[in-house]
Residue, then its C-alpha position, 0 to 999 in steps of 0.5 A: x408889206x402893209x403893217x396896220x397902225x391903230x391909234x386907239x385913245x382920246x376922251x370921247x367926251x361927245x359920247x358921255x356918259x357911255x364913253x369916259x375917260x377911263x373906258x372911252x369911244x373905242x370900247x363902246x358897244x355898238x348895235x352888233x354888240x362889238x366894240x368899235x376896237x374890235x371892229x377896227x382890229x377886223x378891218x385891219x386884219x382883212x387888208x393886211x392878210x392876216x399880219x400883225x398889227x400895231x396898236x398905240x394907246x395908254x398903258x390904262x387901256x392895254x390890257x382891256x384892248x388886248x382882251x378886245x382883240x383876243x375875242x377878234x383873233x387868238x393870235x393877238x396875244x402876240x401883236x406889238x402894242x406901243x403905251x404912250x405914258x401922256x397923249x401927244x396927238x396923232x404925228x408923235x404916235x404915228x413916228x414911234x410905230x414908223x420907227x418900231x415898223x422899220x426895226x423889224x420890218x425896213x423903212x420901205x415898209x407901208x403903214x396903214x393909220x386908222x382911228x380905233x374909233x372910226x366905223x365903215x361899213x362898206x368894207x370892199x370899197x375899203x379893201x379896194x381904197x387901200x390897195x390904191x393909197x399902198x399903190x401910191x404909197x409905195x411911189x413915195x406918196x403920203x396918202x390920206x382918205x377922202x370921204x364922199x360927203x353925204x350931206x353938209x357936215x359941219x363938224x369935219x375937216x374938208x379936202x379939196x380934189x385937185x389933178x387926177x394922179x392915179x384913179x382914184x388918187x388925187x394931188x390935194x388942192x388944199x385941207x380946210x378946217x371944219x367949216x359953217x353950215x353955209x360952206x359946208x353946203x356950198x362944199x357940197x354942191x362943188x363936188x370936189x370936197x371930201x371929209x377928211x377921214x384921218x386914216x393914212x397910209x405912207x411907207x415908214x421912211x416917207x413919213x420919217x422923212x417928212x417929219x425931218x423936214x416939216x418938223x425938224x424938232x420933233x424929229x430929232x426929239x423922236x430920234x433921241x427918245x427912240x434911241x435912249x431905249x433900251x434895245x431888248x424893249x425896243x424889239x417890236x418882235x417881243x410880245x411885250x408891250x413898247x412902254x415909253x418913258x414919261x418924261x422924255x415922250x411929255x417934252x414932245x411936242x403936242x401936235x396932228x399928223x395933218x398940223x406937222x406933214x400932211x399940209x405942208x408936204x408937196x407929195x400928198x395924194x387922196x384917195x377918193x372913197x366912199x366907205x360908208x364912213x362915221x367917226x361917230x362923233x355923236x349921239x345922233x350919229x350913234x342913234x343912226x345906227x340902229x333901226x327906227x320906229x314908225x314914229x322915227x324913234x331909235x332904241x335899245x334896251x328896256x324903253x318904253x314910249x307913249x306919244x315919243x318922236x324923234x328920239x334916242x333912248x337907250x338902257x344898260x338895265x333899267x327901264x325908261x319911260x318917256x310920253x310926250x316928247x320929241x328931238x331928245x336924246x336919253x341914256x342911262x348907264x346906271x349911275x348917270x343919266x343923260x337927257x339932251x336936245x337931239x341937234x345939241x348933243x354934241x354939247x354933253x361936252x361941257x358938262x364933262x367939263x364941269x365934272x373934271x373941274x369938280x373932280x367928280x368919278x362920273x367924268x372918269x369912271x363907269x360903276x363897273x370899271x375894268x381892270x387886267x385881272x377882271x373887273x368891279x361894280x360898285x353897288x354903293x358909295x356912301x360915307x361910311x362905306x363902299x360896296x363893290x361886287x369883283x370879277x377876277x378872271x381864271x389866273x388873274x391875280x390882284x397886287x399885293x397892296x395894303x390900305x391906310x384908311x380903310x379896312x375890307x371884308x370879302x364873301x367868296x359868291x363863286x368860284x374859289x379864292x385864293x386870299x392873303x391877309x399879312x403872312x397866312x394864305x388860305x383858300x375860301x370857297x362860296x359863302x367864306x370870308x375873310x376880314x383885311x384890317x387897315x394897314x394889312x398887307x394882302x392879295x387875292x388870286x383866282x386859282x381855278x378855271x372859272x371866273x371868281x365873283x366876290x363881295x367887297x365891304x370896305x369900311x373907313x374914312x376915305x375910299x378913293x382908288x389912290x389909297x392903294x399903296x402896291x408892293x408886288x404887281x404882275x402888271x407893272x404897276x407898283 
């Protein structure tokens, strides 16, 4: 049996502004229009004949990934879904889905760990590259991928090909750190390195065992934090998602599944492979994936160039316009607008780093945020007020909540809404609206089968997402 494992989170800083922190890599749209969550789940589902899946991520990003999913495969409703309340790295995500694997499944059982935010595009030679790592795995091996390398990468960890064990299986010689351009061309030429492509496959009980050994803390840690839960919750044959409890999981230790095992166990084996692989770590590797101009220009959406070579352009709506340059990368969201040299794009990160110092919402926020019942565009955020257009999808209803420094005035656009304002509910159609003063318990609801889309008008002294203070949530987060 092979259960696939996605670990689907992390910042993606590199891909600012189109990743934040609140809508990052794994949810970007790539040039086929899905999102690379979705491509993942399609990967995962085509080696693993049609079992289920786990996922681990946030509990910010559960409800978004589900909707992912269902789009891919109706039956993903039902997929376990483990919610970290902190991010500990990859080798505590990967012991809490060995040790909710073996619940259902026994530890004999083989887990596939993939990044949700990884692209292949040679998905035969995955298939047959799985097969092999289950192979192996099976015998007891902890298995990771080997990438043929294209090129001389500098910002890859590497692996070094040692004695054949099981074509196309390899003992590991050794895991190097992501290397100088002069390495990684010499890596090149040696034709034993490969890019290390952070997906595994191990049975459960193999890598348990592993972290016992290599990481005796941890694992007791894990143990007793698996224990304490409750035994209901803890059933991964529920359709409810495994939360795990905040204060236990943030003492774990903060530590790679390559850190805690893989380089320090003697029963590890690569499998060779050429899949065609990028982690899409950046915008250059993001403007490869579309098709280039004559004048070696990649685009998408409204651009329009004159005398431009070299570039990345892309355009949620509006239009750009550039003449005259060369070796850049332009992208604009809307409300921001990135403008790097092409070789240099990697470094949007410090100006991310920036922004959180500020506490600016770019960091974080798109202007259209997406939330478990719909989502909301702001359309503008003054002083004195904030507008927002909401979406609130068929069924989907907001918590009962109330403001302290700030009142709301909703206009139904579409569809029908079903609103509470203290102790009266009432149903407004198109063109209706109702007022919320501060302090006013309410709750909105879309009672039909169309999706409801409604302007917000709030007035105030203060608009942040924290002057929220819930009462009832269908979403468990009072």
């Amino acid at each position: 049996m092979l259960i696939p494992v996605i670990l689907s989170g992390g910042a993606g800083t590199r891909l600012w502004p189109v990743s934040r922190k609140a809508h990052p890599k794994p949810f970007m749209l790539l040039a086929d229009g899905q999102s690379l969550a979705a491509h993942t789940l399609q990967r995962a589902l085509a080696v693993s004949a049609g079992s289920e899946v786990i996922t681990v991520t946030a509990r910010d990003y559960y409800f978004y990934t589900r909707d992912i999913y269902q789009q891919v495969a109706a039956e993903a409703a039902r997929y376990p879904f483990i919610l970290e309340p902190s991010a500990r790295n990859t080798a505590p995500a990967i012991a809490m889905a060995a040790l909710a694997i073996r619940a259902r499944h026994g530890g004999a059982a083989c887990m596939l760990v993939m990044p949700a935010d990884h692209l292949i595009r040679k998905l035969d030679n995955f298939s047959t590259a799985v097969q092999a790592a289950t192979q192996l795995a099976n015998a007891g091996r902890l298995v990771t991928f080997g990438i043929v390398p294209t090129h001389a990468e500098t910002g890859y960890g590497y692996i070094r090909l040692g004695d054949e064990i099981l074509a196309p299986g390899y003992q590991v010689d050794e895991f190097v750190e992501k290397p100088d351009l002069a390495t990684a061309m010499a890596y090149l030429e040696d034709g034993r390195y490969r890019w290390n492509a952070g997906i595994f496959c191990f049975r459960c009980d193999a890598y348990l065992q592993a972290l016992h050994q290599h990481q005796p803390q941890l694992h007791a840690a894990v143990m007793a934090l698996w224990d304490g839960l409750d035994a209901l919750q803890s059933d991964p044959a529920t359709e409810q998602p495994l939360e795990l409890p905040a204060a236990a999981y943030a003492e774990l230790e903060s530590i790679s599944v390559d850190y805690a095992v893989m380089e320090k166990a003697d029963n590890v084996a690569v499998v060779d492979a050429d899949l065609g692989w990028s982690d899409i770590g950046s915008w250059k590797a993001i403007s490869e994936l579309y098709e280039g101009d004559e004048m070696g220009n990649h685009l998408r959406g409204p651009v329009r160039l004159a005398d431009v070579h070299n570039c990345f352009v892309q355009s949620e709506s509006r239009l750009i316009a550039a003449v005259g340059v060369s070796n850049l990368v332009i992208v604009d969201t809307g409300d921001v607008v990135l403008v790097a040299d092409r070789e240099r794009s990697q470094e949007v990160k410090q100006i991310v780093s920036q922004l959180h110092a500020e506490d600016h919402d770019a960091a974080t926020f798109h202007s259209t945020v997406h939330r478990p019942w719909g989502s909301y565009t702001v359309l503008e955020d003054a002083d004195d007020c904030k507008v927002k257009r909401l979406v609130v999808k068929p069924g989907q209803v907001l918590s009962l909540q109330l403001h302290h420094r700030r009142s709301e005035h909703w206009t139904v656009i579409r569809g029908r809404a079903k609103v509470r304002i203290g102790d009266q509910e009432s149903v407004l159609q198109a063109n209706q609206s109702a007022w919320i003063p501060v302090a006013t318990l309410h709750r909105l609801e879309n009672p039909g089968s169309d999706d409801l889309h409604l302007i917000e008008v709030q007035t105030g002294d203060y608009f942040g997402e924290d002057d929220i203070e819930r009462f009832e949530d269908v979403y468990g987060r009072v």
